[in-house]
MDTraj code that builds the backbone (N, CA, C; nanometers):
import mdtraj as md
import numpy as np

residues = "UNK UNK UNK UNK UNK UNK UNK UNK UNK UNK UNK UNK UNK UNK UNK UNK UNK UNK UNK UNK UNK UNK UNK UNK UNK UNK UNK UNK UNK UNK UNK UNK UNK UNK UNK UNK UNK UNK UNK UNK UNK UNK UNK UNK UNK UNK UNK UNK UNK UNK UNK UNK UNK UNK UNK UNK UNK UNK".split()
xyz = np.array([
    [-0.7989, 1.9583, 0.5119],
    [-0.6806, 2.0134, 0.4505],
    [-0.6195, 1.9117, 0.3554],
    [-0.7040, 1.8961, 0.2736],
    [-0.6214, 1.8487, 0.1219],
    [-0.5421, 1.8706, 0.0465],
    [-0.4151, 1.8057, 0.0004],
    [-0.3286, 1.8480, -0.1136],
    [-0.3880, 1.9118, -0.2438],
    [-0.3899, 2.0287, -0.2929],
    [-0.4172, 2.0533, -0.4090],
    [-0.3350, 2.0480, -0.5281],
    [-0.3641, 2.1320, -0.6306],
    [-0.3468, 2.0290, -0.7784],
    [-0.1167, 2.0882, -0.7369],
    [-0.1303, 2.2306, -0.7277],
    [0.0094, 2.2493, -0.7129],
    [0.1072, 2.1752, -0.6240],
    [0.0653, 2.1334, -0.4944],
    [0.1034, 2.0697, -0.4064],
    [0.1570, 1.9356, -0.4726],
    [0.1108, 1.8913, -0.5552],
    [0.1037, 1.7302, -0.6345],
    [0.2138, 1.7597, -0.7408],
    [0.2033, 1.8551, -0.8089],
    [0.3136, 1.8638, -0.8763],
    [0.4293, 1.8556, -0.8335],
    [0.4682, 1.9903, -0.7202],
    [0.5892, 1.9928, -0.6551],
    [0.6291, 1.8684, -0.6067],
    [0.5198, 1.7678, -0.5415],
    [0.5622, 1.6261, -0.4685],
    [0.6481, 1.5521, -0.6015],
    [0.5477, 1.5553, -0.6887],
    [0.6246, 1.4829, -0.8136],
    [0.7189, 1.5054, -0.8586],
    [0.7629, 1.6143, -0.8680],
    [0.8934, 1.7259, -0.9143],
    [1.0098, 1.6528, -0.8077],
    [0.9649, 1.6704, -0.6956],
    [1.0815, 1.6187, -0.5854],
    [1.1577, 1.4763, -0.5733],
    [1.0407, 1.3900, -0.6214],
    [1.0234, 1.2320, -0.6319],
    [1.1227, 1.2291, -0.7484],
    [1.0905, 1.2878, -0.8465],
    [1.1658, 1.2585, -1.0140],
    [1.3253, 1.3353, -0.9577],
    [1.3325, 1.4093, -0.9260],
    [1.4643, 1.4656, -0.8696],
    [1.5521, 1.3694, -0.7965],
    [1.4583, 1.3113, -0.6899],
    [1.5453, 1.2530, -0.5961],
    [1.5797, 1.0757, -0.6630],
    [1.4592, 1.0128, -0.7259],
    [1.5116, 0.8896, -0.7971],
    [1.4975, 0.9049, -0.8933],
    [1.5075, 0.9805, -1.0010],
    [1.4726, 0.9499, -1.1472],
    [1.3758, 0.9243, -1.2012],
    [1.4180, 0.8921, -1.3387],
    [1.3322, 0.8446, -1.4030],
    [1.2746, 0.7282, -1.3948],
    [1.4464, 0.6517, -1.4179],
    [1.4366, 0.4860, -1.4362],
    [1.3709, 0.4548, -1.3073],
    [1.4159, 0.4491, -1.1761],
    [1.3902, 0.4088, -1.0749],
    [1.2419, 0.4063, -1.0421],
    [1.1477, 0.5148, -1.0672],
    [0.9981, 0.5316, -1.0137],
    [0.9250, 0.3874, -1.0884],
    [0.9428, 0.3171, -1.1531],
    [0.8518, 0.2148, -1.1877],
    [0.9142, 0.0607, -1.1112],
    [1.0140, 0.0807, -1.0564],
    [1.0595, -0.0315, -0.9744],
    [0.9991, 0.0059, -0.8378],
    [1.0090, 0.1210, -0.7982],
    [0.9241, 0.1830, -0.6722],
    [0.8118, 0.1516, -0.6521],
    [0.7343, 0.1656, -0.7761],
    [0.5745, 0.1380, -0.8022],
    [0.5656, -0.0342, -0.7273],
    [0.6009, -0.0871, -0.8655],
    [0.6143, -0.2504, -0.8195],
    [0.6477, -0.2666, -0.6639],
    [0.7604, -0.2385, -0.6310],
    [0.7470, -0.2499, -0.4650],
    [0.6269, -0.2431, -0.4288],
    [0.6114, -0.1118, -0.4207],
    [0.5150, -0.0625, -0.3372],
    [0.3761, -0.1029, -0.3590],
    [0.3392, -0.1549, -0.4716],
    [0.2338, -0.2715, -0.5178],
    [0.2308, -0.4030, -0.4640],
    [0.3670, -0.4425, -0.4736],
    [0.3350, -0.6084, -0.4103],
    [0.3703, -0.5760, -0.2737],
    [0.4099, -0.4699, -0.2074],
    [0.3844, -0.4492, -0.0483],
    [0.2892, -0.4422, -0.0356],
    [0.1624, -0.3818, -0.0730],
    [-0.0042, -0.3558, -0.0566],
    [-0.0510, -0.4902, -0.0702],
    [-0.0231, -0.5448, -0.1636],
    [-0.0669, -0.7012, -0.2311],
    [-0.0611, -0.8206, -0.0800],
    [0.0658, -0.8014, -0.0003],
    [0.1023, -0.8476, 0.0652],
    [0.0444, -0.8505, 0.1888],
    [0.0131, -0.6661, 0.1966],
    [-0.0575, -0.6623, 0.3296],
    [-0.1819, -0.7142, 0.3020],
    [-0.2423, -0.6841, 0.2167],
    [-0.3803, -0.7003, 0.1943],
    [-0.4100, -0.8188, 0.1807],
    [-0.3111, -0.9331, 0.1209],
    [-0.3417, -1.0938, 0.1474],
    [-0.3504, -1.1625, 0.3639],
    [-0.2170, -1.0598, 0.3931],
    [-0.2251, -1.1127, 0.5419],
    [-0.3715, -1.0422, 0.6175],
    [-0.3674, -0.9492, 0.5716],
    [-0.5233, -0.9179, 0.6306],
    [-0.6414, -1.0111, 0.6050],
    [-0.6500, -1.0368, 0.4926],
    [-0.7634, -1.1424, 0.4866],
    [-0.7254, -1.2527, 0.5466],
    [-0.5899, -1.2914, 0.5947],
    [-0.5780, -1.4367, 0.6180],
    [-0.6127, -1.4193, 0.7659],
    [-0.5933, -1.3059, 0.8382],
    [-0.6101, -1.2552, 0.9805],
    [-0.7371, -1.2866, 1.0043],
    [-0.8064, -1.2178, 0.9053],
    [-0.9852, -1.1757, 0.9261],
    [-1.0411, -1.3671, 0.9581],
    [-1.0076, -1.4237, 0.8293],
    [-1.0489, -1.5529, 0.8231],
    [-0.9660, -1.6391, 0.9386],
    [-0.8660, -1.6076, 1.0194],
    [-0.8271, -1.6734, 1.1639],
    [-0.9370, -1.6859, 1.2436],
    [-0.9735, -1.5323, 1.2753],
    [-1.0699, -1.4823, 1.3537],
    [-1.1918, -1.5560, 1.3643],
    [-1.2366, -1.4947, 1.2283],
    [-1.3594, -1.6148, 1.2071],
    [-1.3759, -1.7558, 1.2419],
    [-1.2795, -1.8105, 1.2470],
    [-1.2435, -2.0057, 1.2293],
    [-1.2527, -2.0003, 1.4316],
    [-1.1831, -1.9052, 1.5039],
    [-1.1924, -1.8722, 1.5988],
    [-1.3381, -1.8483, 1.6950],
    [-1.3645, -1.7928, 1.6555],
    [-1.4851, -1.7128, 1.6759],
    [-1.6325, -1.8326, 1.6057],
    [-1.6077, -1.8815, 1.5309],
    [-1.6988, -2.0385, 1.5395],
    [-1.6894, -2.1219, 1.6600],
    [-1.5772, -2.1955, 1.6683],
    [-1.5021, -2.2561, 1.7391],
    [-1.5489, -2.2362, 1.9049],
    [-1.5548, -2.1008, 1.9484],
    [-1.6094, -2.0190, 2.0980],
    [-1.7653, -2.0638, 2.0681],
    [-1.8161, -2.0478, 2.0010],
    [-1.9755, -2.0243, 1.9707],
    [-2.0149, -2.2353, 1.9945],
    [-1.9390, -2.3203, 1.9467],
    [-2.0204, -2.4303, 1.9824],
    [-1.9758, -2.5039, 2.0960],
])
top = md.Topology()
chain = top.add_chain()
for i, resn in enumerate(residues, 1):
    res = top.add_residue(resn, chain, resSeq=i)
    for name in ("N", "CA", "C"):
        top.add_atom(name, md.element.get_by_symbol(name[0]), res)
traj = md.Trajectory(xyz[None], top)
């Protein structure tokens, strides 16, 4: 059960209603360097693990 093409509009329609215009490209940025963010602590997690997981092995 996928969103189709109308479904996407209305979302967008609602989004531009509720913050504007101006506001959706400061949203973006957030919500970019939040991903940026997670996605740096994830790798730093993965590479814990690893350093870990050597460490058990000798």
């Amino acid at each position: 059960m996928g969103l189709g093409g109308k479904e996407w509009i209305v979302i967008i329609l609602v989004v531009l209603l509720l913050f504007g215009g101006k506001k959706i490209p400061e949203l973006m940025r957030g919500l970019g360097s939040g991903l940026n963010e997670f996605k740096k602590a994830t790798r730093e997690d993965n590479k814990t693990e690893e350093t870990t997981s050597d460490k058990k092995e000798n």
